[in-house]
C-alpha positions as CSV (number, residue, x, y, z in Angstrom):
1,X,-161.1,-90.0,-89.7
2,X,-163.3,-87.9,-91.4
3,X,-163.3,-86.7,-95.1
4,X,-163.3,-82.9,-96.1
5,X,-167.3,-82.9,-96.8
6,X,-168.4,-84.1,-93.3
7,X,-165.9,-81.4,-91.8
8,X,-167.3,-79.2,-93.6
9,X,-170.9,-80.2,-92.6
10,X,-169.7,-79.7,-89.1
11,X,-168.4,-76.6,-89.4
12,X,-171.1,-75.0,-91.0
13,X,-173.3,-76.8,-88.1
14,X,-171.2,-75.0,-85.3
15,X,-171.5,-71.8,-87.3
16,X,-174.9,-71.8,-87.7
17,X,-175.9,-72.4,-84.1
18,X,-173.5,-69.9,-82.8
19,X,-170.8,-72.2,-81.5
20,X,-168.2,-70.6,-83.8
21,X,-168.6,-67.0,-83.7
22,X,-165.5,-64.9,-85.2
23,X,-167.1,-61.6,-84.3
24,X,-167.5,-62.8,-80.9
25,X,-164.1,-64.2,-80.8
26,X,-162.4,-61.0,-82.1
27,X,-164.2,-58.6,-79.6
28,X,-163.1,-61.0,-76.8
29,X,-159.4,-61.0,-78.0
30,X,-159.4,-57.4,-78.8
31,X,-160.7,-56.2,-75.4
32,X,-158.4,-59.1,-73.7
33,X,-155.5,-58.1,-75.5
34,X,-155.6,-54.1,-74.7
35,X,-156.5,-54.3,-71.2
36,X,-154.2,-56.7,-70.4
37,X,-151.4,-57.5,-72.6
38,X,-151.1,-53.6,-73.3
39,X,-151.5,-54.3,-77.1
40,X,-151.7,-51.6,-79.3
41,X,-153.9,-51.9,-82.4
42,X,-151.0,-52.8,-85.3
43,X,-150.1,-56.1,-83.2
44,X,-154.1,-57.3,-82.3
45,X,-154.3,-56.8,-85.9
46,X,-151.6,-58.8,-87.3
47,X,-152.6,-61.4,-84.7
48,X,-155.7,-61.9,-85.4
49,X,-154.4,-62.0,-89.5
50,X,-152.4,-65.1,-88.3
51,X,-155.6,-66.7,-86.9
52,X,-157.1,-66.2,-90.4
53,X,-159.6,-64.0,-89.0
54,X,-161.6,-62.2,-91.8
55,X,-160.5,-58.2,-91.9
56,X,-164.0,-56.7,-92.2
57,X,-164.5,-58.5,-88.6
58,X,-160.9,-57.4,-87.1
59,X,-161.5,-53.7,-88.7
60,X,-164.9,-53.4,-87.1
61,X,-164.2,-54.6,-83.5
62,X,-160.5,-52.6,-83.8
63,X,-163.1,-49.6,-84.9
64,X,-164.8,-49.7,-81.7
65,X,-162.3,-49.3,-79.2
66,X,-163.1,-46.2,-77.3
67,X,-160.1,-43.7,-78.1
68,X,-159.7,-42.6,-74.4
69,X,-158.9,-45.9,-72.9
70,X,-156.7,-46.9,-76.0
71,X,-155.0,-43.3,-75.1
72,X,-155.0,-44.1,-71.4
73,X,-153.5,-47.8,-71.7
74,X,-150.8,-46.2,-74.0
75,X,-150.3,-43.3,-71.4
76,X,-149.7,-46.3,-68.5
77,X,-147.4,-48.4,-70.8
78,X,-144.9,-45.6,-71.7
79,X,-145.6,-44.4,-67.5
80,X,-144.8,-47.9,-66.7
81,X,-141.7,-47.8,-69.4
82,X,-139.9,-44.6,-68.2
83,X,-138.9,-46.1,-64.9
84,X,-136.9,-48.6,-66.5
85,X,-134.9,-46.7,-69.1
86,X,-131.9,-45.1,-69.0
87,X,-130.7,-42.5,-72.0
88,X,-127.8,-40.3,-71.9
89,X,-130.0,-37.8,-73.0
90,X,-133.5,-36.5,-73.6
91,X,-133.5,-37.4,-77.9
92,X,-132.4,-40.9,-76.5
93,X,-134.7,-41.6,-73.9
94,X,-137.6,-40.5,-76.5
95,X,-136.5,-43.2,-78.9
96,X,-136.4,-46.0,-76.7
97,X,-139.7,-45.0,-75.5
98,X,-141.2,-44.8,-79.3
99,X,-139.5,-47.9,-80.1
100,X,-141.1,-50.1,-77.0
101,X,-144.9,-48.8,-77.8
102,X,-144.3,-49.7,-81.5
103,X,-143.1,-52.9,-80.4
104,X,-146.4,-53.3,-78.6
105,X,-148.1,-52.1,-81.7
106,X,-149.3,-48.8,-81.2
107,X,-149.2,-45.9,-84.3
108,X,-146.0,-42.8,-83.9
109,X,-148.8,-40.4,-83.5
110,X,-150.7,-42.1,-80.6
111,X,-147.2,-42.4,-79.4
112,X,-146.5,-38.9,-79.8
113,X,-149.8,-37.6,-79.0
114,X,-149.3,-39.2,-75.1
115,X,-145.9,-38.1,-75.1
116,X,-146.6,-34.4,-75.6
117,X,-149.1,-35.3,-72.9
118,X,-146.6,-36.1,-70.5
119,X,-144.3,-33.4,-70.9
120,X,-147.2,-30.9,-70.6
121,X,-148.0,-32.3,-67.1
C-alpha cells in the first residue's frame, strides 16, 4: 500500500508527462457527450462537477462548442421527441417537449429558440 506522499509523487509524475490531462479529458467528454448522448450543456456540466473537474477547464471547453451544431443536435432531439408524444393539445405537447430537452440539459431559450424554428418551417 502506498502512503499519501508517494501518491502524490505519482500523480504529479503523470501530470507532468501528459498522462493525466483534464483539458484533454473534458474536450473528449464534451464532444462525446453532445454528439452522442444528445447532452445539452447544463448536464455535461454538472457531470463533469461530479468528476471534480476544475470549472475554468469545463467552462472553457463548454465555451467552444460551435453554436450551430449544439442548435442542430437540439433541433434532432426534440425532431426525434415529437414522434413519440402524445398531448391533448398544442400547450401540452410544448411542455413535454421543454421538459425532455431540459432533462437532457439544454437552456429554455435554446429550447425555445429551435422550437420557433420548427413551427416556422
Amino acid at each position: 500500500e502506498l502512503n499519501e506522499e508517494a501518491i502524490e509523487r505519482i500523480l504529479n509524475r503523470l501530470e507532468n508527462e501528459n498522462f493525466i490531462n483534464h483539458e484533454r479529458y473534458t474536450r473528449s467528454f464534451v464532444n462525446d457527450k453532445l454528439r452522442f448522448s444528445k447532452w445539452g450543456k447544463m448536464k455535461i456540466k454538472q457531470a463533469l462537477y461530479l468528476k471534480q473537474i476544475p470549472s475554468e477547464i469545463v467552462n472553457k471547453q463548454l465555451n467552444e462548442i460551435d453554436e450551430k451544431e449544439y442548435l442542430f443536435v437540439l433541433h434532432h432531439l426534440l425532431e426525434a421527441k415529437k414522434k413519440t408524444i402524445s398531448a391533448k393539445n398544442q400547450y401540452e405537447y410544448n411542455v413535454k417537449l421543454i421538459r425532455y430537452a431540459m432533462g437532457k440539459g439544454f437552456d429554455l431559450e435554446d429550447i425555445k429558440q429551435c422550437l420557433e424554428k420548427t413551427v416556422e418551417n
